[in-house]
C-alpha positions as CSV (number, residue, x, y, z in Angstrom):
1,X,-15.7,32.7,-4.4
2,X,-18.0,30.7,-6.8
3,X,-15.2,30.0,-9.3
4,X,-13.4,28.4,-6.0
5,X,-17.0,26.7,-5.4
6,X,-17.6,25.3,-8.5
7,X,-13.7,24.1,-8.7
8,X,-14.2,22.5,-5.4
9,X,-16.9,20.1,-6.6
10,X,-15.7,19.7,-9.7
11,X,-12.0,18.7,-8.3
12,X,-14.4,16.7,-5.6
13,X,-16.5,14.8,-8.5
14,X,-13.4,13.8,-10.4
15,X,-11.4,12.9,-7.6
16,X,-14.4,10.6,-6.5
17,X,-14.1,9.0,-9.4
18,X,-10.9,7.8,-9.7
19,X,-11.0,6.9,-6.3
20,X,-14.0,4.6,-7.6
21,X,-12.1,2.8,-10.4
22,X,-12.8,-0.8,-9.8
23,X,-9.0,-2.1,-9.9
24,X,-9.9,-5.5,-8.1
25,X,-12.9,-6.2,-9.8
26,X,-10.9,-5.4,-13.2
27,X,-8.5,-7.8,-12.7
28,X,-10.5,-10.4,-10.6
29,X,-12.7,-10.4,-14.1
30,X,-9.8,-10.8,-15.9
31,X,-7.9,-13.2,-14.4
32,X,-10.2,-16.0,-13.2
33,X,-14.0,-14.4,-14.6
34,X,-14.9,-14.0,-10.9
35,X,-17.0,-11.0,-9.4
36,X,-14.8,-10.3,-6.1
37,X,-17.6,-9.0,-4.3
38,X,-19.1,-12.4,-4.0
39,X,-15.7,-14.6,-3.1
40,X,-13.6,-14.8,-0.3
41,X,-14.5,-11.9,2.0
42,X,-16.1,-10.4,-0.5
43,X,-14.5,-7.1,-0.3
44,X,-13.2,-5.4,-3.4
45,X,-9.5,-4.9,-1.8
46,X,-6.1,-6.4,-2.6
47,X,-6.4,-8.5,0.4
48,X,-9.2,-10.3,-1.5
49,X,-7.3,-10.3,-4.7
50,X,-4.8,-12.2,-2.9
51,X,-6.6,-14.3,-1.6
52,X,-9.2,-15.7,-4.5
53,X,-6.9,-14.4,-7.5
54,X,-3.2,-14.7,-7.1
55,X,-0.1,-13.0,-6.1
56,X,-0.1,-10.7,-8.8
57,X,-3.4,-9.4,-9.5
58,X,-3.2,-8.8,-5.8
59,X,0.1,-6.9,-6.6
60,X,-1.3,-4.5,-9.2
61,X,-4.2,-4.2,-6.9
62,X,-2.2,-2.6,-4.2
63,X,-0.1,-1.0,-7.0
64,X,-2.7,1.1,-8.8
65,X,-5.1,1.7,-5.6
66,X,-1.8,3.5,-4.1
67,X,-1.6,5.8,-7.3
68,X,-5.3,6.5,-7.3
69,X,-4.4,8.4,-4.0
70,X,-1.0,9.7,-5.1
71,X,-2.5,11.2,-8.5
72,X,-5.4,13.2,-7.0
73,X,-3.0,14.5,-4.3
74,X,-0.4,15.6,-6.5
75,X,-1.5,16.2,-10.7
76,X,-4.9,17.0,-9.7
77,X,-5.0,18.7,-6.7
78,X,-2.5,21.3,-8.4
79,X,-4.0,21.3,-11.2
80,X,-7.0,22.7,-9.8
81,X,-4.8,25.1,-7.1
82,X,-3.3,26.5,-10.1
83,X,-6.3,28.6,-10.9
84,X,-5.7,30.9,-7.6
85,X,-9.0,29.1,-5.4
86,X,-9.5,30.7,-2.3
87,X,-8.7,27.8,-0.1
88,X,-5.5,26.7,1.6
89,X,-3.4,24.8,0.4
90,X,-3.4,22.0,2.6
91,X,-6.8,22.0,3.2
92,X,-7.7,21.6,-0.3
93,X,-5.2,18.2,-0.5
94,X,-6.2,16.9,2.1
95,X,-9.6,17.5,1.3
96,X,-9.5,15.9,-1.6
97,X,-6.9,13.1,-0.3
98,X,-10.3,12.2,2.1
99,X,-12.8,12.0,-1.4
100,X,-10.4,9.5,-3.3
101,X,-10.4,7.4,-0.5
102,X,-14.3,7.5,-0.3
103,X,-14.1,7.0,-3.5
104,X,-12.0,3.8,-3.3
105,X,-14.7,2.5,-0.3
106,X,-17.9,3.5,-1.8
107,X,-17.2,3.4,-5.8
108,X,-20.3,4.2,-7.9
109,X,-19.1,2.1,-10.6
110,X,-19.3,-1.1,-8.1
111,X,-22.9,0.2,-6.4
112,X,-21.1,1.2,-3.8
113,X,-19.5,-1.8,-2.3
114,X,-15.7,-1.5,-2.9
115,X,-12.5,-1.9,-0.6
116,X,-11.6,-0.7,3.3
117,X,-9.6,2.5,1.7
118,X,-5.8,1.1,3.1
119,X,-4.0,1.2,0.1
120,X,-5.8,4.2,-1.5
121,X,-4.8,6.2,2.2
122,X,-1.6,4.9,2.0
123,X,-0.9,6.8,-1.5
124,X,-2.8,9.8,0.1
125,X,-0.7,10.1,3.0
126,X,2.9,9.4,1.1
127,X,2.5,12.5,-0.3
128,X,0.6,14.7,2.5
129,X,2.2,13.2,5.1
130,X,5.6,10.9,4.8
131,X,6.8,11.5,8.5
132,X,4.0,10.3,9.8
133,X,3.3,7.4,6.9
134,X,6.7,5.8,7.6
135,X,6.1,5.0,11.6
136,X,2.6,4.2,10.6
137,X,4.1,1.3,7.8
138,X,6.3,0.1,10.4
139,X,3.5,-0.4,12.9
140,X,1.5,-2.2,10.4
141,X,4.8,-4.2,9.7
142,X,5.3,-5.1,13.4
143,X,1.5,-5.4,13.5
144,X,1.1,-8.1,11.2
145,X,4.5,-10.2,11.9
146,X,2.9,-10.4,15.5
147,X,-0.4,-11.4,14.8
148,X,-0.2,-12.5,11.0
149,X,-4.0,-10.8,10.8
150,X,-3.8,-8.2,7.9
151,X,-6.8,-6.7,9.4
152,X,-5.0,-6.1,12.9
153,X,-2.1,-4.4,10.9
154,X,-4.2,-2.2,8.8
155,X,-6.5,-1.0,11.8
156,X,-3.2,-0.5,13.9
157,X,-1.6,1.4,11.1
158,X,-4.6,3.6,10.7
159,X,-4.8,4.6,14.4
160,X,-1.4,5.8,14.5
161,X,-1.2,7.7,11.4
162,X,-3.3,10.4,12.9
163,X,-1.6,10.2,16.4
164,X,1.8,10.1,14.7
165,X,0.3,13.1,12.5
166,X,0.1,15.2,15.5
167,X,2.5,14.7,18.0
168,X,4.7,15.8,14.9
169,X,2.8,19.2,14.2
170,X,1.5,18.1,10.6
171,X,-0.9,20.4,9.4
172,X,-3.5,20.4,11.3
173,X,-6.5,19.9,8.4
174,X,-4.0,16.6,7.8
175,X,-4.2,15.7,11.1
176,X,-8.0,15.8,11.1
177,X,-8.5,14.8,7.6
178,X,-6.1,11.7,8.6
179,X,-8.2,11.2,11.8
180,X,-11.8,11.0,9.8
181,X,-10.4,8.6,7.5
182,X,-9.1,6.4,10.5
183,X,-12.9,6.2,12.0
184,X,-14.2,5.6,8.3
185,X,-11.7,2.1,8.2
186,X,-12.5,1.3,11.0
187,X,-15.8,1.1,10.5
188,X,-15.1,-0.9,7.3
189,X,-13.3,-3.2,9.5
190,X,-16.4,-4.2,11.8
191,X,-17.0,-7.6,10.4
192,X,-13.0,-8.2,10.5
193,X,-13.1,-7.2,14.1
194,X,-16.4,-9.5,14.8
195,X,-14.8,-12.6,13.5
196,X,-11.5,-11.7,15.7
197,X,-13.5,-11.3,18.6
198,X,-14.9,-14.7,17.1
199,X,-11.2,-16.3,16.5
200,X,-12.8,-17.0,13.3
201,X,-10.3,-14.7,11.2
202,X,-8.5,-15.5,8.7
203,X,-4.7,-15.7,8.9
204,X,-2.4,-14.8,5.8
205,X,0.7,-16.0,4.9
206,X,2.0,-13.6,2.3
207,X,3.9,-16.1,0.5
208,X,1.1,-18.4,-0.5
209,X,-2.5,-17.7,-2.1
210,X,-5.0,-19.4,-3.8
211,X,-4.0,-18.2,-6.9
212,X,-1.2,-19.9,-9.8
């Protein structure tokens, strides 16, 4: 039990780690010298990116914050389960699918001020979950070709990925797990949903940015 312990926060550290890597504020740097925490909406998501960078910087954003999720759900999650921890299986995923996400939203290597967790839950729950990702996308589709508010699709895709989760019997630490990290976006989402309360939003049209 204190092997499993001690695997559980190590697994937990590094997982919180990558989840921190500062993608947008990488490639923000890189491409126009900027600190993304102080343009736009100053949060450190792809949505941002998009916004004060370009097309694709936003791109790789969304592209490497996926795989931050997908990596610590697949190599290291079994890397760790391989040494026989007393823990379930899906707990233990799941579990960590929920660090690399905090990661993502409260990264150490940005003092804490990084991105709403979307696209880092998206790669989480491609691999814990696919049933219930793939009606959650399409919401967010329908969502956003509705209202053309990327905030609206992304807080309506992260309601129903835990409702989706359990009407189809996903395991249930998923389910919870999935439901935890829906209350943690939305959260994130406050000042999005004061300015749409506001009608002071911001629409996006994904085929233009600010950005060459």
């Amino acid at each position: 039990m204190i092997v499993s312990g001690f695997i559980l926060i190590l697994s937990s550290l590094l997982a919180y780690l990558i989840g921190s890597f500062p993608t947008s504020y990488i490639l923000a740097k890189y491409f126009k010298g900027i600190d993304i925490r102080e343009v736009g909406s100053k949060n450190a998501g792809a949505t941002n990116v998009f916004r004060s960078v370009g097309k694709l910087p936003a791109l790789i954003t969304l592209i490497v914050d996926i795989l931050k999720g997908v990596f610590v759900v697949t190599v290291l999650t079994n890397f760790f389960y391989s040494f026989d921890i007393d823990f379930d299986y899906n707990f233990y995923r799941a579990f960590l699918g929920l660090v690399v996400v905090c990661g993502h939203i409260w990264p150490v290597f940005l003092k804490f001020r990084g991105g709403k967790g979307v696209a880092t839950t998206l790669g989480v729950g491609i691999v814990i979950a696919p049933l219930a990702l793939l009606p959650s996308v399409v919401v967010w589709i329908i969502a956003f070709a509705i209202s053309q508010y990327i905030s609206v699709a992304s807080i309506s895709a992260m309601i129903s990925f835990p409702i989706i989760a359990a009407i189809l019997n996903t395991p249930v630490f998923t389910t919870l797990i999935g439901t935890v990290i829906c209350i943690i976006s939305i959260y994130k989402h406050k000042d999005n949903i004061r300015r749409l309360i506001k009608r002071e939003e911001k629409k996006t049209n994904l085929f233009k940015s600010n950005g060459k």
